[in-house]
SEKOL-34736 format. One line per field, with one value per atom (N, C-alpha, C): x, z, y; residue in three letters; atom name; residue number from 0. Coordinates in Angstrom, 1 decimal. Layout:
<pts>
xx: c(X, ...)
zz: c(Z, ...)
yy: c(Y, ...)
residu: c(ALA, ...)
atome: c(CA, ...)
num: c(NUM, ...)
</pts>
This chain:
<pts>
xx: c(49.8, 49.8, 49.6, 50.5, 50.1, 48.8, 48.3, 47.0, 47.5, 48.7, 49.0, 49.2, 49.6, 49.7, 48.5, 47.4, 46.0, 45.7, 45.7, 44.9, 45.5, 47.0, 47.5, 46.5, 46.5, 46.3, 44.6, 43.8, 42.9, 42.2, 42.4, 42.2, 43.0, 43.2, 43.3, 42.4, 41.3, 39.9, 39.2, 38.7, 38.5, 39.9, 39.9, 41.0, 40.7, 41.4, 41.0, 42.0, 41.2, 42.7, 42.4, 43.4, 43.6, 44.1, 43.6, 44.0, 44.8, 45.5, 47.2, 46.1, 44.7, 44.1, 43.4, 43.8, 43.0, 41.8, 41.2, 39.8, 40.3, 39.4, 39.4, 38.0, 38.7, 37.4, 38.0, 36.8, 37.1, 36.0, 37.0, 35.9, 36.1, 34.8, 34.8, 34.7, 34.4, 34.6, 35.3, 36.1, 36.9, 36.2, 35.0, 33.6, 33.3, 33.6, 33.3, 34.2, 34.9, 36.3, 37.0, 36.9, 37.3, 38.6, 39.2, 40.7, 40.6, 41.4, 41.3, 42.4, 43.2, 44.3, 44.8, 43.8, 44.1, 43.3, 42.1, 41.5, 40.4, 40.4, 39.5, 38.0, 37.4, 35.9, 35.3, 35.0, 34.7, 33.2, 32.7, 32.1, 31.7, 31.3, 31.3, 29.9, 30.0, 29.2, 29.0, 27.8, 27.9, 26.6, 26.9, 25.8, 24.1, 24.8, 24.1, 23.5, 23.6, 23.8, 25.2, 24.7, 26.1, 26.3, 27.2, 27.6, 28.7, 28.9, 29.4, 30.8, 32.0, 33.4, 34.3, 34.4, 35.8, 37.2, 37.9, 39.2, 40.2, 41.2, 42.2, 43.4, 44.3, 45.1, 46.3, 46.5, 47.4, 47.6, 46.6, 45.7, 46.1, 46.2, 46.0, 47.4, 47.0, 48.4, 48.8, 47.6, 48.1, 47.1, 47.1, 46.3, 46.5, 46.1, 46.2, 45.0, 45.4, 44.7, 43.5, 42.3, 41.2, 40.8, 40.9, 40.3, 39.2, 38.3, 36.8, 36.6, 34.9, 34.1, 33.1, 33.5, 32.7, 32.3, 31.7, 31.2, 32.4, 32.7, 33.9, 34.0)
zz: c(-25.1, -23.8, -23.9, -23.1, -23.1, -21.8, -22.1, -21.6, -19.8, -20.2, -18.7, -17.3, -18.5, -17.5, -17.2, -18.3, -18.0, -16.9, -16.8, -15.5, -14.4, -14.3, -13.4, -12.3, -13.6, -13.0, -12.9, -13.2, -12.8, -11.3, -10.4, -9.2, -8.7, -9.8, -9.0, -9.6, -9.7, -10.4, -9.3, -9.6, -10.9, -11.7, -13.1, -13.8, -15.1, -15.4, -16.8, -17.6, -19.2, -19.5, -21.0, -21.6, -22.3, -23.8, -24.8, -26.1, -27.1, -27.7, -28.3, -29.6, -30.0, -30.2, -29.6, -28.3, -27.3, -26.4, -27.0, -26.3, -25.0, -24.4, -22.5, -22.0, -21.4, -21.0, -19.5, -18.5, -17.1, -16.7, -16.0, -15.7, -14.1, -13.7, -12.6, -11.9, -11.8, -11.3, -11.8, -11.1, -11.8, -12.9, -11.7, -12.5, -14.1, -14.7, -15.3, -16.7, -16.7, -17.5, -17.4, -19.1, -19.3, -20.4, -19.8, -20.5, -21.6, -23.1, -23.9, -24.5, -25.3, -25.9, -26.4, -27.1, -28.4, -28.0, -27.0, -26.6, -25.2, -24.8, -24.1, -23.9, -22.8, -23.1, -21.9, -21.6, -21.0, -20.7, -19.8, -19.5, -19.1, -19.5, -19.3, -18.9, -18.3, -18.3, -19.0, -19.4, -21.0, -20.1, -19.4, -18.8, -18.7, -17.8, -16.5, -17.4, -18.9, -19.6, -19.8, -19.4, -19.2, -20.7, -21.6, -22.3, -22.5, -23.6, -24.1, -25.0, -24.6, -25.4, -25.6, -26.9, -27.0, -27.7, -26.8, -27.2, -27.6, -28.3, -29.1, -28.2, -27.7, -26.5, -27.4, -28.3, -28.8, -29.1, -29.1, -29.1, -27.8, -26.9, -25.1, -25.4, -25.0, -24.5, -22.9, -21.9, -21.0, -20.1, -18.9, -17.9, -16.2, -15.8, -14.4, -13.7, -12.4, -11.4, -11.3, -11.0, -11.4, -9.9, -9.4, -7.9, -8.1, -9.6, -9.5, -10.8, -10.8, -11.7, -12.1, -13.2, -13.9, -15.5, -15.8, -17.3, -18.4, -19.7, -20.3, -21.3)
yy: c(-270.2, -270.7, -272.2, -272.9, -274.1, -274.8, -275.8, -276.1, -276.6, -276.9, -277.3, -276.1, -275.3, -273.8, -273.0, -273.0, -272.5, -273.5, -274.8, -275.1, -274.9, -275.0, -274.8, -273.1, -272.4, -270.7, -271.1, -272.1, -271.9, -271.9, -272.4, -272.3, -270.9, -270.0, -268.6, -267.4, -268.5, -267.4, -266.3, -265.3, -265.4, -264.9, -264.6, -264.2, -263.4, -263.0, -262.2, -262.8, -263.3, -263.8, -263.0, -262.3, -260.9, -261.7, -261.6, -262.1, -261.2, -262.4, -261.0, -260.0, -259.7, -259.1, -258.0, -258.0, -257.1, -257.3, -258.1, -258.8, -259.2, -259.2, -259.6, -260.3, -261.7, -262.5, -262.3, -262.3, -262.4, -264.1, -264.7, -266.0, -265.5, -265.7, -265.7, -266.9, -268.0, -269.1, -270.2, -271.0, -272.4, -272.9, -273.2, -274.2, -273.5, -272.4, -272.0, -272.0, -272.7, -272.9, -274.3, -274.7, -276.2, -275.9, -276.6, -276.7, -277.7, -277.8, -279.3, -278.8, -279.5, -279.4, -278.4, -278.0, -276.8, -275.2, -275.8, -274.7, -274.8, -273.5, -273.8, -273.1, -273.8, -273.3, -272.3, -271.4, -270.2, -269.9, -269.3, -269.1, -267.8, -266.9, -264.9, -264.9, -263.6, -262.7, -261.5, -261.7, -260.3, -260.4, -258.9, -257.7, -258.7, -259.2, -260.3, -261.3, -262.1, -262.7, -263.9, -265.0, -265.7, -266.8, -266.5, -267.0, -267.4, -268.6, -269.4, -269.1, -269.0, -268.7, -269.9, -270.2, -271.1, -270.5, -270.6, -269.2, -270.4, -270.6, -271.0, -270.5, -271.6, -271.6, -271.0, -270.4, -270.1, -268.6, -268.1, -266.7, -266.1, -266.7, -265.8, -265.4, -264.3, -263.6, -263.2, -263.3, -263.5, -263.4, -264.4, -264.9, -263.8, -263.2, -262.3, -263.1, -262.9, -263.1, -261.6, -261.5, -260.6, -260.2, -259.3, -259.0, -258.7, -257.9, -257.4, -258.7, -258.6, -259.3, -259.1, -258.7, -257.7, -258.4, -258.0, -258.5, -258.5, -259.0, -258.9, -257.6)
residu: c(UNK, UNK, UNK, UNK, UNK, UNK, UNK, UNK, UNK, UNK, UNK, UNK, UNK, UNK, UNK, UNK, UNK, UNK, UNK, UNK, UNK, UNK, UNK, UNK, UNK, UNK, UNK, UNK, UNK, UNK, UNK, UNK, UNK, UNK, UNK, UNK, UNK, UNK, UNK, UNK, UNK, UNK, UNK, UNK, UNK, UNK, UNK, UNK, UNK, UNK, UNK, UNK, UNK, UNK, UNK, UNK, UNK, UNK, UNK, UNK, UNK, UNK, UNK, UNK, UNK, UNK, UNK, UNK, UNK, UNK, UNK, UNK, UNK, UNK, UNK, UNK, UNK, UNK, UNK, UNK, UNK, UNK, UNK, UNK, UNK, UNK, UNK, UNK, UNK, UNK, UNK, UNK, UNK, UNK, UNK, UNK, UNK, UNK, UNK, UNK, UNK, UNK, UNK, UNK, UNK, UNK, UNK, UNK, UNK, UNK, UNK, UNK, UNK, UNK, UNK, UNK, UNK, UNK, UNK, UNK, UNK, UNK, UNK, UNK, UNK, UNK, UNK, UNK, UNK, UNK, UNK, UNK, UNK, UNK, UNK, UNK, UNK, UNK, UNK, UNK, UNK, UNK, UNK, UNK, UNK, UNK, UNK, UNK, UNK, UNK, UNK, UNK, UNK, UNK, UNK, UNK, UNK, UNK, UNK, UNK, UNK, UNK, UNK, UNK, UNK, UNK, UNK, UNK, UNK, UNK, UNK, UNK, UNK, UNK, UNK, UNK, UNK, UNK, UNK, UNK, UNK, UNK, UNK, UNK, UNK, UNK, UNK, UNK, UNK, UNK, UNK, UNK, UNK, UNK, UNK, UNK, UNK, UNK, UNK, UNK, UNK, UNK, UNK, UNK, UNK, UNK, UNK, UNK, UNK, UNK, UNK, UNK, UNK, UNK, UNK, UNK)
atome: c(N, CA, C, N, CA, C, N, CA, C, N, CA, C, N, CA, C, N, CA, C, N, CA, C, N, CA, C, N, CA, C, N, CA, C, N, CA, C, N, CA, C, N, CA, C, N, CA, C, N, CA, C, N, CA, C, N, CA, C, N, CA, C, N, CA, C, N, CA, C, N, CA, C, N, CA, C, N, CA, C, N, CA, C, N, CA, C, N, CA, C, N, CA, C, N, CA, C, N, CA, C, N, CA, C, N, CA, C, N, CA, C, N, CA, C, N, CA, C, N, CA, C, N, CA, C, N, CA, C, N, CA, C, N, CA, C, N, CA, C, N, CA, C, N, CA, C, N, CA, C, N, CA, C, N, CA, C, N, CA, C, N, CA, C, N, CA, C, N, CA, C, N, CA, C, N, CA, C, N, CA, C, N, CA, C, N, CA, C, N, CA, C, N, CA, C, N, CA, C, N, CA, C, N, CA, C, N, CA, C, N, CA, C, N, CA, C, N, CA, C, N, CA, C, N, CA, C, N, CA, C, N, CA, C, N, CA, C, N, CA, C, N, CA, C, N, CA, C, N, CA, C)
num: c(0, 0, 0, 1, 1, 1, 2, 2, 2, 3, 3, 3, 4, 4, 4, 5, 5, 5, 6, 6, 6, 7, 7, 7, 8, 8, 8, 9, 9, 9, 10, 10, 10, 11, 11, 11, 12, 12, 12, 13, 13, 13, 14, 14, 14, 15, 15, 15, 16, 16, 16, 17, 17, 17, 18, 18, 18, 19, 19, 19, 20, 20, 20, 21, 21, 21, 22, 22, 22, 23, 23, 23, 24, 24, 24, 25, 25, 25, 26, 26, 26, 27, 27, 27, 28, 28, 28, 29, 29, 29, 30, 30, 30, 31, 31, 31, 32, 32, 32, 33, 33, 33, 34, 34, 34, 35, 35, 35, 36, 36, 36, 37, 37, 37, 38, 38, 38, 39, 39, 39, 40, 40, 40, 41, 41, 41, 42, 42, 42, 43, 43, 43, 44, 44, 44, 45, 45, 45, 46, 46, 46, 47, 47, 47, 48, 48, 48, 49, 49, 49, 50, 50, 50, 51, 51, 51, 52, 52, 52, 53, 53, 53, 54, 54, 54, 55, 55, 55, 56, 56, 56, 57, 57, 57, 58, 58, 58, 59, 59, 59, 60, 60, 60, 61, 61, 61, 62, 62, 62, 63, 63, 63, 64, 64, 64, 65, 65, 65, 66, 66, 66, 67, 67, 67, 68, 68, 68, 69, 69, 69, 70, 70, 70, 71, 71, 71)
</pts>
């Protein structure tokens, strides 16, 4: 994924964005996700624990719009 198109999709948080390994992050807020060249930096909830992800913009396999928000 290129970095221009992740931010584009980010003002349609929250979102789940799905990695070509299977893993699934859900961000639930904009504020909670930073875009940089190569990667970006995330913000989860792991079971009311909010932690720290830096995912590799080359990795994502695909970004959806998330209607629930739920932990990853």
């Amino acid at each position: 994924m290129e970095s221009d198109d992740l931010q584009k999709l980010i003002a349609d948080c929250p979102l789940l964005i799905r990695m070509n390994d299977g893993r699934e992050y859900r961000v639930e807020k904009s504020e909670f996700i930073t875009v940089g060249d190569y990667t970006t930096s995330v913000l989860i909830n792991d079971d009311g624990v909010m932690r720290h992800v830096v995912l590799s913009l080359m990795n994502i396999a695909a970004v959806v719009p998330s209607v629930a928000s739920s932990s990853h």
